[in-house]
N, CA and C atoms as a LAMMPS dump frame, in Angstrom:
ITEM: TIMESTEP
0
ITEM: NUMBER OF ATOMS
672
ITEM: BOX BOUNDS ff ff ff
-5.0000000000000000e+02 5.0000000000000000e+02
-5.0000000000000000e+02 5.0000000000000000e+02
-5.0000000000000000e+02 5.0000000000000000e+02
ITEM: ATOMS id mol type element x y z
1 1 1 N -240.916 331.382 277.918
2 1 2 C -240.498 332.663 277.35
3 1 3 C -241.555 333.722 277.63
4 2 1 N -241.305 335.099 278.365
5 2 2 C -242.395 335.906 278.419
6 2 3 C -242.285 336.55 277.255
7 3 1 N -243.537 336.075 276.187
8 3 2 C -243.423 336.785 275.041
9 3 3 C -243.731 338.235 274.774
10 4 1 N -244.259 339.047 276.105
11 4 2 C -244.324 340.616 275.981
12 4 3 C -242.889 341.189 275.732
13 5 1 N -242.05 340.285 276.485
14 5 2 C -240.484 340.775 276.474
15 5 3 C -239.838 340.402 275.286
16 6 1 N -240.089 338.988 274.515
17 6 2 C -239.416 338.409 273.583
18 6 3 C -239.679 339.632 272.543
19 7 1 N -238.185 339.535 271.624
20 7 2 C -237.758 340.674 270.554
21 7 3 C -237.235 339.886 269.389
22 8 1 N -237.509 340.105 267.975
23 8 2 C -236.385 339.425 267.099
24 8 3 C -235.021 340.859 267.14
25 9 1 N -234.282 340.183 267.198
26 9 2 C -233.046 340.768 267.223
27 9 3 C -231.696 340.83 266.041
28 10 1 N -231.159 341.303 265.308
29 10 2 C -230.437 341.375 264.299
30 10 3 C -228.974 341.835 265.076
31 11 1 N -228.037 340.897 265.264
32 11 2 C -226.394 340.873 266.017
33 11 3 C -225.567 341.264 264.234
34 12 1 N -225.048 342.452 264.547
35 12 2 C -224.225 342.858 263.466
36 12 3 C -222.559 342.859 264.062
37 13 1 N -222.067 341.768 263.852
38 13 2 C -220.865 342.11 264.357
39 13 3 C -219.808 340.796 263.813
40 14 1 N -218.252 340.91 263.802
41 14 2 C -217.926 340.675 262.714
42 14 3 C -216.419 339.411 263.676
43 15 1 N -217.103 339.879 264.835
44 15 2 C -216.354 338.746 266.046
45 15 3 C -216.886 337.321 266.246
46 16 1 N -216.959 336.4 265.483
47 16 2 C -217.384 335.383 265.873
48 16 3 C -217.432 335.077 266.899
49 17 1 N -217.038 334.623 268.111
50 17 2 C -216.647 334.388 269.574
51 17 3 C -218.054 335.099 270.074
52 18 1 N -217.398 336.87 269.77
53 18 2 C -218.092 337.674 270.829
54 18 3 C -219.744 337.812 270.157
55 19 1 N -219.966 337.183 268.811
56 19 2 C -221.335 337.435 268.264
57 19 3 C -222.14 335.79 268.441
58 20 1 N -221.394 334.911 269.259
59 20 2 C -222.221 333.78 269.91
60 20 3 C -222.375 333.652 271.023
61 21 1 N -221.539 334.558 271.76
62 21 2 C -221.742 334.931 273.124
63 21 3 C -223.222 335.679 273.083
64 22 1 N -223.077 336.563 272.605
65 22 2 C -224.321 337.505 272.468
66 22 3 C -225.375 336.856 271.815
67 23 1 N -225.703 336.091 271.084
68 23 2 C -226.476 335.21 270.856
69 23 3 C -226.936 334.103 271.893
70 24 1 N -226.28 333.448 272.336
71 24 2 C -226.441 332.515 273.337
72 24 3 C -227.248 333.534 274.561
73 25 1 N -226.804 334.698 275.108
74 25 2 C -227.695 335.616 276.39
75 25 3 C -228.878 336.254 275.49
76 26 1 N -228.84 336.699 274.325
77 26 2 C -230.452 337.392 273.542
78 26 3 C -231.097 335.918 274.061
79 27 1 N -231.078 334.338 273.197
80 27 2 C -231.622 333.39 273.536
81 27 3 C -232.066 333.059 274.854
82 28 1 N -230.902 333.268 275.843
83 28 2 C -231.453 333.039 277.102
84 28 3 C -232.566 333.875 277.737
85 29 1 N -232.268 334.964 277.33
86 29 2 C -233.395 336.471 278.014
87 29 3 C -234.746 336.096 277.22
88 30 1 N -234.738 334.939 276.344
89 30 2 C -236.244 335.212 276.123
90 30 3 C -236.533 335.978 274.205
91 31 1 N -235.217 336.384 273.614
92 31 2 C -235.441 337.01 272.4
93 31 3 C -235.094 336.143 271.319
94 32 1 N -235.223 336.584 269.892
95 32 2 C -235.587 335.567 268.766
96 32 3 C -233.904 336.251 267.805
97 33 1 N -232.479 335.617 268.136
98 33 2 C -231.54 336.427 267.704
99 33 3 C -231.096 336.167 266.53
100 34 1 N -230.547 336.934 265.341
101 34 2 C -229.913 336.451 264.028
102 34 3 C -228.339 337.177 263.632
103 35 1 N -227.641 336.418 263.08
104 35 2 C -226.127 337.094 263.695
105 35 3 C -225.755 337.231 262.148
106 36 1 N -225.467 338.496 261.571
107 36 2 C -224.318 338.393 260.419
108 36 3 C -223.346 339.478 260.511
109 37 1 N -222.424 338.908 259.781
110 37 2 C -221.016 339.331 259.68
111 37 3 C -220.44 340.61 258.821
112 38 1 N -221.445 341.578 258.411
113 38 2 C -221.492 342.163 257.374
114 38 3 C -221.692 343.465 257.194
115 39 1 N -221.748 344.89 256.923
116 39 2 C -222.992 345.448 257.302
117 39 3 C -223.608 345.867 255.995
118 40 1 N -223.122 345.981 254.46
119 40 2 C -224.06 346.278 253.941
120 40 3 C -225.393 344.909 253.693
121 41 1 N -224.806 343.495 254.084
122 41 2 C -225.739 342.579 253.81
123 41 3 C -227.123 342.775 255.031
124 42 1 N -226.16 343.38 256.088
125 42 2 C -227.333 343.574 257.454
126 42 3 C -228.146 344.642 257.315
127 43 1 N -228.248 345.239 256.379
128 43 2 C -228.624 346.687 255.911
129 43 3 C -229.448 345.958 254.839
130 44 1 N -229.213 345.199 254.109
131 44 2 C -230.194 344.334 252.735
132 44 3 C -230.953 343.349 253.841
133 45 1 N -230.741 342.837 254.805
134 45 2 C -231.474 342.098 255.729
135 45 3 C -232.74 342.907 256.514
136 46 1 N -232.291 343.845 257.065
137 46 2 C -233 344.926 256.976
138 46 3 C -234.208 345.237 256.663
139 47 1 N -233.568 345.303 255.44
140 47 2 C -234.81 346.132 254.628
141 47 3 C -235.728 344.905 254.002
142 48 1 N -235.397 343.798 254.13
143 48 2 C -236.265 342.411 253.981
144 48 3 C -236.676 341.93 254.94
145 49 1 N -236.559 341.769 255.903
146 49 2 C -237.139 341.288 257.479
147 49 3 C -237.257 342.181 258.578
148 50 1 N -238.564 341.565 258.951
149 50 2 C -238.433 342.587 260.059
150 50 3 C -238.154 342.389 261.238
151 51 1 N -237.659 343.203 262.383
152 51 2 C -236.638 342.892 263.392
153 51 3 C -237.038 343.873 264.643
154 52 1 N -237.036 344.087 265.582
155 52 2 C -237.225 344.867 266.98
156 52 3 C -236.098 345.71 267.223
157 53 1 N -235.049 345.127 266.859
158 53 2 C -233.776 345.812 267.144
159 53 3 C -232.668 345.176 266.582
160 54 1 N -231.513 346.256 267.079
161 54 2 C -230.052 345.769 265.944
162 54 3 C -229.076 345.869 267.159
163 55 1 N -228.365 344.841 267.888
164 55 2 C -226.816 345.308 268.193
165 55 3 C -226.021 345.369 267.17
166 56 1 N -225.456 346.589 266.966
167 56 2 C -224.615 346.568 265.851
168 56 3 C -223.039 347.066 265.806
169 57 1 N -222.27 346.728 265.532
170 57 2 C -220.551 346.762 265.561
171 57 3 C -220.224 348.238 264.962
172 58 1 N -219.55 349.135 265.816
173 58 2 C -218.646 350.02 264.627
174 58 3 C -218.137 349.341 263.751
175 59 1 N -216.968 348.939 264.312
176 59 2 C -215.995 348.852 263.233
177 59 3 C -216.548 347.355 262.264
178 60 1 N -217.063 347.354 261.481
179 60 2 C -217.153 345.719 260.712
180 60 3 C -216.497 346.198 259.293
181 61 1 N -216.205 344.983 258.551
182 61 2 C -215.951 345.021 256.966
183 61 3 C -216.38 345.848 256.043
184 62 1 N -215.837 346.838 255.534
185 62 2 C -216.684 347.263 254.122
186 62 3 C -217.555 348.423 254.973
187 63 1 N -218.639 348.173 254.735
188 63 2 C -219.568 349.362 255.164
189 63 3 C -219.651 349.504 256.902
190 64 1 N -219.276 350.492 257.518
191 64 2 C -218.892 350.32 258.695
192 64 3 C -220.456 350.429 259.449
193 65 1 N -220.295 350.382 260.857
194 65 2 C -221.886 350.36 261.838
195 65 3 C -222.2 351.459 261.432
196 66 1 N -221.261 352.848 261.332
197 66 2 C -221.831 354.085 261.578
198 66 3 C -222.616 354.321 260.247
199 67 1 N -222.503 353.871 259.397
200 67 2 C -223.037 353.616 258.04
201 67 3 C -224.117 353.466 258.254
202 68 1 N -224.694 351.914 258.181
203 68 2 C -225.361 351.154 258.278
204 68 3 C -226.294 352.195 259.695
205 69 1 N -226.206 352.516 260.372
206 69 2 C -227.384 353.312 261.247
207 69 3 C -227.502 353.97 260.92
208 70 1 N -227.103 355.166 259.9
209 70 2 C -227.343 356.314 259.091
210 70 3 C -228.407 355.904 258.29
211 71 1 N -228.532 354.746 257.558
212 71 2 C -229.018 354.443 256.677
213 71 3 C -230.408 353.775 257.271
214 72 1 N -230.552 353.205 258.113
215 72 2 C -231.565 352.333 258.794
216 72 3 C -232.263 353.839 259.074
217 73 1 N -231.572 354.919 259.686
218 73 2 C -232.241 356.182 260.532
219 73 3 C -233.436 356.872 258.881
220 74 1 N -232.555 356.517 258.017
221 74 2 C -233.352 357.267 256.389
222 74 3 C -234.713 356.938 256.471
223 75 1 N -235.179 355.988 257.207
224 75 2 C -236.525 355.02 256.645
225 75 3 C -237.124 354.423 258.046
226 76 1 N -236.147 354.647 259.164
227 76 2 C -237.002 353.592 260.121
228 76 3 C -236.532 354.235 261.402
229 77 1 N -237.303 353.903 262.389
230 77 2 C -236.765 354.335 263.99
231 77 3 C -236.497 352.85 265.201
232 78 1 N -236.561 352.116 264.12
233 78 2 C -236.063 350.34 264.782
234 78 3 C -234.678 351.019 265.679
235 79 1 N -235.192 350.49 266.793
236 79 2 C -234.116 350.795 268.042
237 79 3 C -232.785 350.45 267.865
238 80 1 N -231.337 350.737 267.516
239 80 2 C -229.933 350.527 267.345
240 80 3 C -229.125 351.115 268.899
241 81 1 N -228.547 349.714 268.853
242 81 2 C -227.548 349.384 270.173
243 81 3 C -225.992 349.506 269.549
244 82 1 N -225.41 350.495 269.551
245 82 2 C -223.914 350.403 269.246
246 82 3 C -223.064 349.833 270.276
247 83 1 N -221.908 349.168 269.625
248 83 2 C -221.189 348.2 270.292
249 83 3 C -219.812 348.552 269.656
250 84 1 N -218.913 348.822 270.569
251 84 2 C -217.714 349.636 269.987
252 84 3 C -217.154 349.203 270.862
253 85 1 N -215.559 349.174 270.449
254 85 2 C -213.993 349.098 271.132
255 85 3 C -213.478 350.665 271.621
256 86 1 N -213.987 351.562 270.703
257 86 2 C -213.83 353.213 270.819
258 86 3 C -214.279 353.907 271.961
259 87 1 N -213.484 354.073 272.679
260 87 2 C -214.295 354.168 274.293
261 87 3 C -214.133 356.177 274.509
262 88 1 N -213.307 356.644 273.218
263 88 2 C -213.236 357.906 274.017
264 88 3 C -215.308 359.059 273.603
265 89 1 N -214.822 359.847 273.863
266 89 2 C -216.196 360.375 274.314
267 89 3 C -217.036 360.98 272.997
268 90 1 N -215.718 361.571 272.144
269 90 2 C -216.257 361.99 270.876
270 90 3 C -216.401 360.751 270.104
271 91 1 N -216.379 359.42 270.231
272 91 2 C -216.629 358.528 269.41
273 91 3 C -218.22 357.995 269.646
274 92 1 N -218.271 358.162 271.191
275 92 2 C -219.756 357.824 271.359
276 92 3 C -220.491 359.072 270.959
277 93 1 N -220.022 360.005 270.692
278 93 2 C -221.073 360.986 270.027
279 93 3 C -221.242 361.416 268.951
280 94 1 N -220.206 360.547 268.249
281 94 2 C -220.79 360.167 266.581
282 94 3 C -221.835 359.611 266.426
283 95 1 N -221.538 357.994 267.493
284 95 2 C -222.288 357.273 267.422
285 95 3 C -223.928 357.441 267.513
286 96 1 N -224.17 358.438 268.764
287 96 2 C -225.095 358.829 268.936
288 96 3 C -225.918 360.168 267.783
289 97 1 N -225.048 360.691 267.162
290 97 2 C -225.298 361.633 266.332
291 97 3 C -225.845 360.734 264.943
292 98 1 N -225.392 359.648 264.606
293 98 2 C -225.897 358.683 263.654
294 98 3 C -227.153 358.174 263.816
295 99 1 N -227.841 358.471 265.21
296 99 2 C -229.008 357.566 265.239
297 99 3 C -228.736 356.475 266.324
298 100 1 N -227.844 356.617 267.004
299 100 2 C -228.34 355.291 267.964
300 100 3 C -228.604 355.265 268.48
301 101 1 N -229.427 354.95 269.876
302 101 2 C -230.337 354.904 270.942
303 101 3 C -229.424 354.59 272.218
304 102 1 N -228.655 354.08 271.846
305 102 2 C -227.551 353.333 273.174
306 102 3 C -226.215 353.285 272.639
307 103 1 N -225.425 353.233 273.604
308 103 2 C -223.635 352.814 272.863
309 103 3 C -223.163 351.917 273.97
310 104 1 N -222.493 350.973 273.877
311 104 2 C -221.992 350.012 274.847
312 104 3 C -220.424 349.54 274.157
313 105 1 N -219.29 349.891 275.141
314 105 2 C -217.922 350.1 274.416
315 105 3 C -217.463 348.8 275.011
316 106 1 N -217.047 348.228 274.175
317 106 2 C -216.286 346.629 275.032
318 106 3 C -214.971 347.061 275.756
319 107 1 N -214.637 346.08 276.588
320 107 2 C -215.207 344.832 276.881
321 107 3 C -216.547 344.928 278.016
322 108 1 N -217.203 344.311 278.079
323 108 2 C -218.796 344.562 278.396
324 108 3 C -218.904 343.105 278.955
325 109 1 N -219.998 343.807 279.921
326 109 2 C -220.731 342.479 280.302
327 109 3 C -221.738 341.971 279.21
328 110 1 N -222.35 340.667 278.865
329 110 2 C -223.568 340.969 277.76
330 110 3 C -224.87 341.198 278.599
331 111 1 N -224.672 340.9 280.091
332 111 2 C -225.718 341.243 281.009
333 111 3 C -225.947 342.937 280.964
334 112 1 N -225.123 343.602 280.617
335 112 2 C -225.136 344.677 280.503
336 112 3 C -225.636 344.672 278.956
337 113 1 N -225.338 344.788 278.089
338 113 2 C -225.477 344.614 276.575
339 113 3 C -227.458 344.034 276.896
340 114 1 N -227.952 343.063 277.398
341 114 2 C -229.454 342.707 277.675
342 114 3 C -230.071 343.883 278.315
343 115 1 N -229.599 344.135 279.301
344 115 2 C -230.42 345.084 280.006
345 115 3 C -230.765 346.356 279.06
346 116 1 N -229.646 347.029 278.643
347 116 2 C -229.564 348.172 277.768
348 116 3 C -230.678 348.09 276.914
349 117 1 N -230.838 346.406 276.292
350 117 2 C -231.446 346.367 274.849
351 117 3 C -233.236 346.21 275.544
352 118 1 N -233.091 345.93 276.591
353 118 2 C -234.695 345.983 277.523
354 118 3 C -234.843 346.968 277.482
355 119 1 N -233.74 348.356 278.097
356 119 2 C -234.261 349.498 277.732
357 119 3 C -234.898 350.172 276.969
358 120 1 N -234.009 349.94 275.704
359 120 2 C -234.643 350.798 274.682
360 120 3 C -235.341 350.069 273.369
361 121 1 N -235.539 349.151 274.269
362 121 2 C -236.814 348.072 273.536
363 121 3 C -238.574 349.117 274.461
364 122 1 N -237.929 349.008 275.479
365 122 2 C -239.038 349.435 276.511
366 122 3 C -239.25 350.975 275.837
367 123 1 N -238.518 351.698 275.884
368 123 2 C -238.892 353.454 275.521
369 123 3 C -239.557 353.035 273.529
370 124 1 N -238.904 352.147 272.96
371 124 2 C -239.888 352.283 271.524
372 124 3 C -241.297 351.739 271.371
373 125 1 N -241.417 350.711 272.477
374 125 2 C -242.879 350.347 272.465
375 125 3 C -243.811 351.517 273.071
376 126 1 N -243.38 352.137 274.176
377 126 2 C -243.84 352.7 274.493
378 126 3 C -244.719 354.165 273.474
379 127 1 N -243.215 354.556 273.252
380 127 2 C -243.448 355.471 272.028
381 127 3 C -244.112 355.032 270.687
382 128 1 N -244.211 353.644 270.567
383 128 2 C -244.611 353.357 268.816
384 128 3 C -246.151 353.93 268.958
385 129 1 N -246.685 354.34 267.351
386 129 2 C -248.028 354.382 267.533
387 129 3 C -249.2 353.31 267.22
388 130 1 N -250.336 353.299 267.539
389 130 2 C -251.124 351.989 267.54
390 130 3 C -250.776 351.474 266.461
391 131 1 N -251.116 350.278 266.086
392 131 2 C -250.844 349.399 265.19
393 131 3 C -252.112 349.576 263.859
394 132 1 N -251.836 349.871 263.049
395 132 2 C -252.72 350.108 261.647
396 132 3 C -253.892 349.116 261.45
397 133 1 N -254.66 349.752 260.916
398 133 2 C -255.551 348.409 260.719
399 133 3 C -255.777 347.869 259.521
400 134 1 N -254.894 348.377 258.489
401 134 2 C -254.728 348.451 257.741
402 134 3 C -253.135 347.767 257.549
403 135 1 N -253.002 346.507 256.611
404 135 2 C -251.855 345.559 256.058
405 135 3 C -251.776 345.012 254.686
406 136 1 N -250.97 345.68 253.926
407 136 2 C -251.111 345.953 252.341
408 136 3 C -249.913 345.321 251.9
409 137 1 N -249.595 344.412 251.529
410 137 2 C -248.348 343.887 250.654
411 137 3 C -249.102 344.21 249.144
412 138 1 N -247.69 344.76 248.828
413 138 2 C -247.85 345.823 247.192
414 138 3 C -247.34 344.508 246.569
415 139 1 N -246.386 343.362 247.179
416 139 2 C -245.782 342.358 245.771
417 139 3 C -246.725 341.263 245.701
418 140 1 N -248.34 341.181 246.353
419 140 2 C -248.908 340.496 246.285
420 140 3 C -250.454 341.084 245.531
421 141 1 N -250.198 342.006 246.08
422 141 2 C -251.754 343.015 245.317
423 141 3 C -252.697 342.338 246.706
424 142 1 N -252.408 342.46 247.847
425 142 2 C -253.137 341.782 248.957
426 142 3 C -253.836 342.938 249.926
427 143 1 N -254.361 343.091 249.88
428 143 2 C -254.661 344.274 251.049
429 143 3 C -255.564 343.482 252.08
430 144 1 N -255.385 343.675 253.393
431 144 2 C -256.872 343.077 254.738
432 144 3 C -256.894 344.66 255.692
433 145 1 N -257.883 344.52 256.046
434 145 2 C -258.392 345.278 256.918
435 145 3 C -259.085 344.938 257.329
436 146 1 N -258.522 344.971 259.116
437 146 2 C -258.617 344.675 260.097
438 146 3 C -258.558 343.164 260.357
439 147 1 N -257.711 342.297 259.227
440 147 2 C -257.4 341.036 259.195
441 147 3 C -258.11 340.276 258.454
442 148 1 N -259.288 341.057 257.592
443 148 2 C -260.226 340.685 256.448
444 148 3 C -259.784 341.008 255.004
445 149 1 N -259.233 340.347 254.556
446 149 2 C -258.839 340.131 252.925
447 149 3 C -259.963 340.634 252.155
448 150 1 N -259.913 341.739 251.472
449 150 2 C -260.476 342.802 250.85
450 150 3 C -260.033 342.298 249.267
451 151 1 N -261.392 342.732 248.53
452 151 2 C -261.441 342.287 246.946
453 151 3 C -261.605 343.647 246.329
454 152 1 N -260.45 344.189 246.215
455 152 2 C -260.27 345.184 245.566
456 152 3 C -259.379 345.178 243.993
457 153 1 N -260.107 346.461 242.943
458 153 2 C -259.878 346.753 242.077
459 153 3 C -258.379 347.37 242.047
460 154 1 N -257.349 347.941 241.364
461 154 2 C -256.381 347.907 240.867
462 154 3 C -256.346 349.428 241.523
463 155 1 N -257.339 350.304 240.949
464 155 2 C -257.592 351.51 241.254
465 155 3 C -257.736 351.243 243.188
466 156 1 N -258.54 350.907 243.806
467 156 2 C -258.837 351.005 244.68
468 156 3 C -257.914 350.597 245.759
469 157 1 N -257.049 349.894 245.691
470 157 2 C -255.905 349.026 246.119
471 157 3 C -254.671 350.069 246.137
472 158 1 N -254.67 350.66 245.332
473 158 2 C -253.66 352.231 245.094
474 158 3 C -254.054 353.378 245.939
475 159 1 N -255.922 353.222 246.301
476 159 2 C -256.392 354.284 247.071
477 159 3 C -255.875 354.157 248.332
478 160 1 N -256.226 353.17 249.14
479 160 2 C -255.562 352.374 250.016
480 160 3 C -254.503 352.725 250.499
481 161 1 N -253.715 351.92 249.523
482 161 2 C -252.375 352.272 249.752
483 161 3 C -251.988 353.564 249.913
484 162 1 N -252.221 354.329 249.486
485 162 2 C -251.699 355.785 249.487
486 162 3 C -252.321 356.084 250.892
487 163 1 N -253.765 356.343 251.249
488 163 2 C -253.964 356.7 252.197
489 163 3 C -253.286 356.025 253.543
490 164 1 N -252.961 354.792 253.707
491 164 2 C -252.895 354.244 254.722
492 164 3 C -251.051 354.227 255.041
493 165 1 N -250.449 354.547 254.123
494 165 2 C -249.672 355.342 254.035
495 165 3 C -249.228 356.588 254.973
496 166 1 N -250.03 357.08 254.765
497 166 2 C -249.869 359.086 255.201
498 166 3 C -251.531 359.174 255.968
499 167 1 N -251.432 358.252 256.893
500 167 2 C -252.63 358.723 258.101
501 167 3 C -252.547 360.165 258.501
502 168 1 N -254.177 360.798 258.384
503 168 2 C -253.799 362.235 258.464
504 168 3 C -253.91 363.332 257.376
505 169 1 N -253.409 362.807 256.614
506 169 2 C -252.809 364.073 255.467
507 169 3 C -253.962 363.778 254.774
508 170 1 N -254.209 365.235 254.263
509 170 2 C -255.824 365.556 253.362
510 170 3 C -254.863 365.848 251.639
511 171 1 N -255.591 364.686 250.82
512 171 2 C -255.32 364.331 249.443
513 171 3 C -256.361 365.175 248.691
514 172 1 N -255.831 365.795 247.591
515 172 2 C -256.813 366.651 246.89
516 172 3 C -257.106 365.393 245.849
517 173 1 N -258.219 365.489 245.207
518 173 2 C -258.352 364.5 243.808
519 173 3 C -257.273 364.353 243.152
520 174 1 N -256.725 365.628 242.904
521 174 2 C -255.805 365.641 241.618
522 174 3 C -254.591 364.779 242.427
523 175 1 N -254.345 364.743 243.409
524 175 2 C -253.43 363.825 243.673
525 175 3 C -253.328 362.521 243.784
526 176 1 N -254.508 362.187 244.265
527 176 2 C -255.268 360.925 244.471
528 176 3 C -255.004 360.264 242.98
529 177 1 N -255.631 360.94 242.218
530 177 2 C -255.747 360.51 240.566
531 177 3 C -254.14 360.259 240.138
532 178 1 N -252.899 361.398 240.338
533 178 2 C -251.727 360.914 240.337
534 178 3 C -250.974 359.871 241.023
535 179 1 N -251.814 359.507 241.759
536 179 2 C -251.213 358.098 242.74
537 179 3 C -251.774 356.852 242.176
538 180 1 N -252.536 357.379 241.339
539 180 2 C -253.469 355.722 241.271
540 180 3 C -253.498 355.235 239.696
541 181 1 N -253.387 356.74 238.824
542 181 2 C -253.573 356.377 237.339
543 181 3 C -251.581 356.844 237.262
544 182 1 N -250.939 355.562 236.235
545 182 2 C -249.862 356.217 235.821
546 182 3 C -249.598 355.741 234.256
547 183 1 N -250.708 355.758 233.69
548 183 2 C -250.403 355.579 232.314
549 183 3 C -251.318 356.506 231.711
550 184 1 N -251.221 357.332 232.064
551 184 2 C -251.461 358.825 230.863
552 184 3 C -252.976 358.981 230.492
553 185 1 N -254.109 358.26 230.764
554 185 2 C -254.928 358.021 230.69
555 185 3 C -256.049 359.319 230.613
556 186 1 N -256.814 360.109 230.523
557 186 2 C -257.35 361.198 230.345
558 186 3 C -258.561 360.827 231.338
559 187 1 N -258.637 361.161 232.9
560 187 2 C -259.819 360.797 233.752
561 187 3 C -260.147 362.075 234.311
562 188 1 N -261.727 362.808 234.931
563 188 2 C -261.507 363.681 235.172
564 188 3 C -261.56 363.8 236.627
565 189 1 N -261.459 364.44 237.67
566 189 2 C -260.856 364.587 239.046
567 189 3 C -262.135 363.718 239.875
568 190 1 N -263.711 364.093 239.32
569 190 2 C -264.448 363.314 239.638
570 190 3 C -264.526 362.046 239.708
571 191 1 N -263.874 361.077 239.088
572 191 2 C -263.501 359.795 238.554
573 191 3 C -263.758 358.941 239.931
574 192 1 N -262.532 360.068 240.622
575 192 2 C -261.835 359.379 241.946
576 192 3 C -263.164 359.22 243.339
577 193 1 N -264.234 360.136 242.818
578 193 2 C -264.805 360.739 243.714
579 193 3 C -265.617 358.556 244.029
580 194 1 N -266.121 358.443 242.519
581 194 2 C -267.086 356.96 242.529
582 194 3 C -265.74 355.877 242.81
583 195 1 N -264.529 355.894 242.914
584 195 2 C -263.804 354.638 243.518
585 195 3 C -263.626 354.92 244.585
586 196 1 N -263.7 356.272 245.243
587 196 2 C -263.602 356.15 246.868
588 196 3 C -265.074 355.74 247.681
589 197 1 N -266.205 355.818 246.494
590 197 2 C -267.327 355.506 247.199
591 197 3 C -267.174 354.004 247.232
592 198 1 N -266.649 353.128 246.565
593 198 2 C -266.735 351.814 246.27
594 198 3 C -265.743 351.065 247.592
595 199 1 N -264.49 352.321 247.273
596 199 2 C -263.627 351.533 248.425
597 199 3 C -264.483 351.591 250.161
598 200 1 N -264.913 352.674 249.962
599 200 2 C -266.129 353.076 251.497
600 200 3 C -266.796 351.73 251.568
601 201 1 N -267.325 351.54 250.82
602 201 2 C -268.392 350.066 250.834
603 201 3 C -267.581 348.92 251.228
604 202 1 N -266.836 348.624 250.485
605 202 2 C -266.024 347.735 250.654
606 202 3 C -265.224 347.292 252.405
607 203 1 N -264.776 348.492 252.909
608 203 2 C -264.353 348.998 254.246
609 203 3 C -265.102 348.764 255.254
610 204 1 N -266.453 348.901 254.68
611 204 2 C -267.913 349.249 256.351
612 204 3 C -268.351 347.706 256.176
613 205 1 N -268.075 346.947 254.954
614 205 2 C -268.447 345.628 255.042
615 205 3 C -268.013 345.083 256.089
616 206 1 N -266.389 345.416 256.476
617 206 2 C -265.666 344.629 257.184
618 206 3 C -265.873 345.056 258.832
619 207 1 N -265.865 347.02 258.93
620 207 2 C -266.068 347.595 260.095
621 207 3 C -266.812 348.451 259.975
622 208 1 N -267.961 348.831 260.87
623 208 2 C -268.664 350.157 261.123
624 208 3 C -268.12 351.336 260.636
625 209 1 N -266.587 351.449 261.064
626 209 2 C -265.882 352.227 261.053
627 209 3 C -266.237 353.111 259.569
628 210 1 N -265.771 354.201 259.411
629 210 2 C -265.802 355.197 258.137
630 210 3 C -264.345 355.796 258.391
631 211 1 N -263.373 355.544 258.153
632 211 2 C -261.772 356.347 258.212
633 211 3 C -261.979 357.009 257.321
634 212 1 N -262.029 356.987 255.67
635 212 2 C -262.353 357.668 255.157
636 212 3 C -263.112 359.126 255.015
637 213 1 N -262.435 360.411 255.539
638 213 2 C -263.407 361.658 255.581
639 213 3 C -263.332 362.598 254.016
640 214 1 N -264.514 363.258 254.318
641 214 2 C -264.384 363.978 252.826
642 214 3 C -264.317 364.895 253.572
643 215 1 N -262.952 365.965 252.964
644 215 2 C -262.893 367.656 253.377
645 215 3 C -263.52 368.418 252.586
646 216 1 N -264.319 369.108 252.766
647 216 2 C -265.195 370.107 251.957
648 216 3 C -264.079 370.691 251.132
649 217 1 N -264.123 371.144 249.332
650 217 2 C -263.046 371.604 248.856
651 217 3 C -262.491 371.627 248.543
652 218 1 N -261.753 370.343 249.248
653 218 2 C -260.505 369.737 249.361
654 218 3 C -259.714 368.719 248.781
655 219 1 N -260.612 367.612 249.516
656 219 2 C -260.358 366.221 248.928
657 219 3 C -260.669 365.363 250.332
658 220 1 N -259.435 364.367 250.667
659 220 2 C -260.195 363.451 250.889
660 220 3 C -258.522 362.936 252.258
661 221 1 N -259.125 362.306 253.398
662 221 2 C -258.241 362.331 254.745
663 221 3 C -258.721 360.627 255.329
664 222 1 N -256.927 360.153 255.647
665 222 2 C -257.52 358.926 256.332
666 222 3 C -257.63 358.899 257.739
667 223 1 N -258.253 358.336 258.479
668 223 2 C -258.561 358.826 260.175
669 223 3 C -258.579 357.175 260.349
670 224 1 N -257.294 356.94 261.246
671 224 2 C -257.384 355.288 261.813
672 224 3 C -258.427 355.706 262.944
């Protein structure tokens, strides 16, 4: 398997036949494929696993494709392959107006359906931005940086999070303090100033690095 090419893949479509066909060629090309029948469950799948890309069905049960890519488009830019019976021209430009990256109208080759999904597998890597160095699961209270499991305070773990979040954007105290304290607590803007020195320490243990900048004034900016 050339794993630069290998993709996990999410098959939304509601054709049995034609969604093991397409499974059987993702498998062959080298990708990691998962098939359901559904779309608001592929939309709850979604948002629980993570995936490279979606072939996904107009027409399915209940919540239709065009749905379901509206909704993926709210929160994410994961590459969507539409797969439709609707061949006239204003249908593919719904489709495309929803967020999809590609439209492929059956009956289809799936050699065609692979290639497409190389495509615009190829234009999102290209486009994604570097990879964070920074990996925070909030349902674990886990934070690592740069793959080093960090022993952070409650407060500091919120600092984190927020910043690594919104790379870039300059946080005044007073916001900082609203992100991190939410039980009414009476702290004053300085507070924040001695847990960002702690989280600094904590950070240079692991890398040279200083992301952390102070804006004169201001407050306070994360720089991957």
């Amino acid at each position: 398997m050339d794993t630069q090419a290998s993709a996990r893949v999410l098959v939304v479509e509601d054709e049995s036949k034609l969604a093991a066909l397409l499974m059987d060629y993702l498998a062959a090309a080298g990708h990691v494929p998962t098939w359901i029948n559904d779309g608001a469950k592929a939309l709850a799948l979604l948002r629980a696993q993570p995936f490279d890309a979606v072939l996904l069905d107009v027409s399915l049960p209940g919540m239709d494709g065009l749905a379901v890519c509206r909704s993926v488009r709210e929160t994410s830019d994961l590459p969507v392959l539409m797969i439709t019976a609707r061949v006239e021209e204003v249908d593919r430009l719904v489709g495309l107006e929803a967020g999809a990256d590609d439209y492929v109208c059956k009956p289809f080759s799936p050699r065609e359906v692979i290639a497409r999904l190389k495509a615009v597998l190829r234009r999102a890597r290209r486009d994604s931005p570097p990879a964070s160095p920074v990996d925070i699961d909030a349902d674990t209270y886990v934070a690592r940086y740069h793959g080093v499991a960090l022993d952070l305070t409650r407060v500091e773990f919120r600092l984190l999070q927020a910043f690594s979040q919104s790379p870039g954007r300059v946080f005044s105290r007073d916001q900082l303090l609203n992100r991190v304290y939410d039980d009414g607590r009476a702290v004053t803007d300085r507070t924040i100033d001695s847990h960002i020195r702690n989280l600094r320490r904590k950070l240079e243990a692991v890398s040279q690095e200083e992301p952390i900048r102070s804006i004169y004034g201001v407050g306070y900016r994360w720089e991957d």
